[in-house]
C-alpha positions as CSV (number, residue, x, y, z in Angstrom):
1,X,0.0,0.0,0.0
2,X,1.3,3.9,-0.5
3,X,2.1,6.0,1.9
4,X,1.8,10.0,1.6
5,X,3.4,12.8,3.3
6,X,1.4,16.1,3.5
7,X,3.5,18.9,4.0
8,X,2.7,22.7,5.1
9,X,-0.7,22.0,6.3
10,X,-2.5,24.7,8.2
11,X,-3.2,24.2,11.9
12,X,-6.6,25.6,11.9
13,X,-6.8,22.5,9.2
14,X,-5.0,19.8,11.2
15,X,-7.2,20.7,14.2
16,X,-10.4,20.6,12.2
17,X,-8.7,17.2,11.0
18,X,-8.2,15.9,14.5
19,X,-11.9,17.3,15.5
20,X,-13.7,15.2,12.8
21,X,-11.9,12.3,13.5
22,X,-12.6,12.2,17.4
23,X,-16.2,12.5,15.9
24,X,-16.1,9.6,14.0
25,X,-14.5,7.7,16.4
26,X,-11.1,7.6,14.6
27,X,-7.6,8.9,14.4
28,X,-6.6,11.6,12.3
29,X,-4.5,9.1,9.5
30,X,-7.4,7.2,9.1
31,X,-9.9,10.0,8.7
32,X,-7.4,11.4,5.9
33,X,-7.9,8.2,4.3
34,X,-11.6,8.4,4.7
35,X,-11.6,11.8,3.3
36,X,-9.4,10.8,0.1
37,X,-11.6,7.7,-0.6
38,X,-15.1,9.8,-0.8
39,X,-13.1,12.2,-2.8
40,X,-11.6,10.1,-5.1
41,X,-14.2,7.2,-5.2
42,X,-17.7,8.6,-4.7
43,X,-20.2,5.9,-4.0
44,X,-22.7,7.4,-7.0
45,X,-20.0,7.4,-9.6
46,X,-20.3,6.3,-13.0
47,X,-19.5,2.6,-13.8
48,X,-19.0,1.5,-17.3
49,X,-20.1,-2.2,-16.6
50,X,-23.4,-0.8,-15.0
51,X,-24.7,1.6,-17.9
52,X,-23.4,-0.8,-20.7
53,X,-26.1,-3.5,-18.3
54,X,-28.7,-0.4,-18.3
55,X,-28.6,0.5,-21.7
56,X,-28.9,-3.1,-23.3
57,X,-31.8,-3.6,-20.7
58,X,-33.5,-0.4,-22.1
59,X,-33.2,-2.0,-25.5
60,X,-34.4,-5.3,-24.9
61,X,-31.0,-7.0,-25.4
62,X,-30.8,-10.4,-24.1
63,X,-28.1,-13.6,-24.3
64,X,-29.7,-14.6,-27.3
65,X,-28.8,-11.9,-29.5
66,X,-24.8,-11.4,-28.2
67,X,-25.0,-15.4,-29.2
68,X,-26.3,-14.7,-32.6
69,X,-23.7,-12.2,-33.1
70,X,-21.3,-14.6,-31.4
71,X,-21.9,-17.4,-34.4
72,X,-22.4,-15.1,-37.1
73,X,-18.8,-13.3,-36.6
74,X,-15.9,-14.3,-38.8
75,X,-12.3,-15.3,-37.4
76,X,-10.6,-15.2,-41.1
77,X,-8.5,-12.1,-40.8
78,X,-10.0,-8.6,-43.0
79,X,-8.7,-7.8,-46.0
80,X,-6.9,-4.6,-46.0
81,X,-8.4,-1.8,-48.5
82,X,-6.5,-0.8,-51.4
83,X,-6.7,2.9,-52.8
């Protein structure tokens, strides 16, 4: 796992640092994790999986068809175009 160094941080922030994490019930290096994660990783973002699931729901795509397409392809290589 990596470790970081913060340098030159205020007081005023280290103490609200140390505050939240006596909140929480924590220590101050693992609320600066905590912090970072729900930064970094927001729980609502964005998955690529998930809206490729959603959008062939929407459409009606099942198994069926990406079998069809499955059987129908062609593994002989393309033929390259000639201008």
């Amino acid at each position: 796992m990596a470790a970081v160094t913060i340098r030159r941080l205020s007081e005023e922030a280290h103490r609200a640092l140390k505050v939240c994490a006596a909140q929480h019930n924590s220590n101050a290096e693992a609320e600066m994790r905590a912090i970072l994660e729900a930064a970094l990783r927001p729980e609502g973002r964005g998955r690529l999986g998930t809206a490729l699931s959603q959008m062939s729901q929407q459409i009606g795509l099942t198994n069926a068809d990406v079998e069809a397409l499955e059987h129908v392809s062609d593994a002989s290589p393309a033929e390259p175009m000639r201008f």
